[in-house]
N, C-alpha and C positions, 0 to 999 in steps of 0.2 A: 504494500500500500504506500501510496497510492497508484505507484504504478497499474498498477490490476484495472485501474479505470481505463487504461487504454485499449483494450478489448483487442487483442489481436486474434483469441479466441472469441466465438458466442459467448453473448452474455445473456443470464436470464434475470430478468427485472420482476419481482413482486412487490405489491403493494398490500399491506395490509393496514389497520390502525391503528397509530400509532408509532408505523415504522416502513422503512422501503428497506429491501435486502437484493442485495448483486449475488450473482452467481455465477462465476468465471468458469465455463466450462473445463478449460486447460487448472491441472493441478485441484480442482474443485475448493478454490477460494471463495468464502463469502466475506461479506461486508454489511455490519446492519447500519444502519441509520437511524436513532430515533430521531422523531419527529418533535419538532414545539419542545424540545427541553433545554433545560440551559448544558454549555457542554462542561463538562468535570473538569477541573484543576489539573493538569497535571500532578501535580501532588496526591491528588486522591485517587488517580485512574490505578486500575489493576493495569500490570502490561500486559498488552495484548498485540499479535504481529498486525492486524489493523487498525492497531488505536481504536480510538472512541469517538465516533462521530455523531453530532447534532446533526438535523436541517431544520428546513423548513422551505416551503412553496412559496416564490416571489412571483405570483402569477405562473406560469407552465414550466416555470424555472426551478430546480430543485438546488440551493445550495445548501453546503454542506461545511462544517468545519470539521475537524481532526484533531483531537487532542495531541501535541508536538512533544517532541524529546529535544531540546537542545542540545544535547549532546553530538547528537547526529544530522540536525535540521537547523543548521545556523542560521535561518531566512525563508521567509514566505514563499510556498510554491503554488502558484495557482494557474489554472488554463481553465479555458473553454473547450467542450468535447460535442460532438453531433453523431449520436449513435444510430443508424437504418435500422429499420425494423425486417427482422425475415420472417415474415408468414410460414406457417408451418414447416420450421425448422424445429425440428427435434433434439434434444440434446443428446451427446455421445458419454460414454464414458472416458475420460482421459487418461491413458496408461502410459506413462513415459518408460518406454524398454527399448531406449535405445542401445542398450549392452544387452540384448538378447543371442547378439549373435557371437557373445565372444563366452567359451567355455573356459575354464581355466583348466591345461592338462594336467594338470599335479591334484589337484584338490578334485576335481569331476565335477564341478557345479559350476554356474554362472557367476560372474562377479564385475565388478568395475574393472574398466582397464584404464587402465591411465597411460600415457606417452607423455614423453617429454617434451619441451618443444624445442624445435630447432634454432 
């Protein structure tokens, strides 16, 4: 987060009351949103790998804050995003096995491989 907003996978958008929740197809991240509340202190927020996000609707507009670490976030990051809608698109399961095809011959099971780089 927030990267996860940039949707290079489907996103699945729900609305419920009280809250909007994302649902990044790729890695199966969500993100909730409450709605109309004030946002927590950093001081008080549990960590959480999406922080803690407020909104609220400015007319069709959803924004959003993000409870900040400064440790890590020395400065504001904010954008504009325009998501397409895809009509009956389904969601997939995301499996990342990209090391499916490397066996390890000593051990006999699959594992990471790692290379060095050149």
């Amino acid at each position: 987060m927030p990267t996860m907003m940039q949707a290079m996978f489907p996103m699945e958008v729900l609305e419920t009351p009280g809250q909007v929740t994302f649902i990044q197809e790729a890695y199966n991240q969500v993100r909730r949103v409450h709605l109309d509340e004030e946002l927590v202190a950093p001081e008080d927020a549990e960590p959480r790998f999406a922080g803690h996000s407020a909104g609220r609707w400015e007319g069709d507009t959803l924004v959003v804050e993000t409870v900040t670490d400064p440790e890590y976030l020395t400065g504001p990051w904010t954008w504009r995003w325009m998501y397409k809608r895809w009509p009956g698109y389904k969601f997939q399961e995301y499996v990342c096995e990209d090391n499916r095809y490397y066996q390890d011959p000593a051990l006999g099971y699959q594992r990471l491989r790692l290379e060095q780089a050149e």
